[in-house]
N, C-alpha and C positions, 0 to 999 in steps of 0.2 A: 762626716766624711768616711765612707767607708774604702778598704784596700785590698785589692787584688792580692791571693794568697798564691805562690807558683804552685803548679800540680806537685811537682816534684818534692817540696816542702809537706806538705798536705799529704802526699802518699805515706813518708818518710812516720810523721809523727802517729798519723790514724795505724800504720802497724804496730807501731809500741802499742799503742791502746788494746788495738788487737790480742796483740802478743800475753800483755799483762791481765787482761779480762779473762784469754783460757788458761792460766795459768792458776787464777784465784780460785778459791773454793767458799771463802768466808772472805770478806774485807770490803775494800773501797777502794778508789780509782780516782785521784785528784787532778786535775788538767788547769796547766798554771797560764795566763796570757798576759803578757806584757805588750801594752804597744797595738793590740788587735793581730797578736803572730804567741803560738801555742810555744813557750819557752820549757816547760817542764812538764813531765806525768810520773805523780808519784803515786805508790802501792802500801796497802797495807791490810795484812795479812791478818785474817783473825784466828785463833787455837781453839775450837770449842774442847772443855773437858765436859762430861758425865759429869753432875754434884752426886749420883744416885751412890754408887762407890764410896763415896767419901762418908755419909752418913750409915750406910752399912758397917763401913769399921768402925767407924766412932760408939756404937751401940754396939760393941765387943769387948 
């Protein structure tokens, strides 16, 4: 069975996606569906550090 999604609905959630994708630099973008209707989009953000730094001081 498949179900008709309203546009309105569909516009609404696809710019979070939007929104959250240029937003990221590093991460991931989860998109939750319950039911065959997008209920949540979560983010997660990743920090790269340099290790180069860190071994330089250590051999000080």
């Amino acid at each position: 069975m498949s179900q008709q999604t309203p546009e309105i609905e569909v516009e609404s959630w696809v710019g979070i996606v939007k929104q959250k994708v240029s937003a990221l630099r590093f991460g991931s973008l989860q998109i939750i569906v319950h039911e065959g209707r997008v209920t949540q989009v979560e983010s997660t953000e990743k920090t790269r550090l340099s290790v180069e730094p860190l071994l330089t001081q250590a051999r000080k």
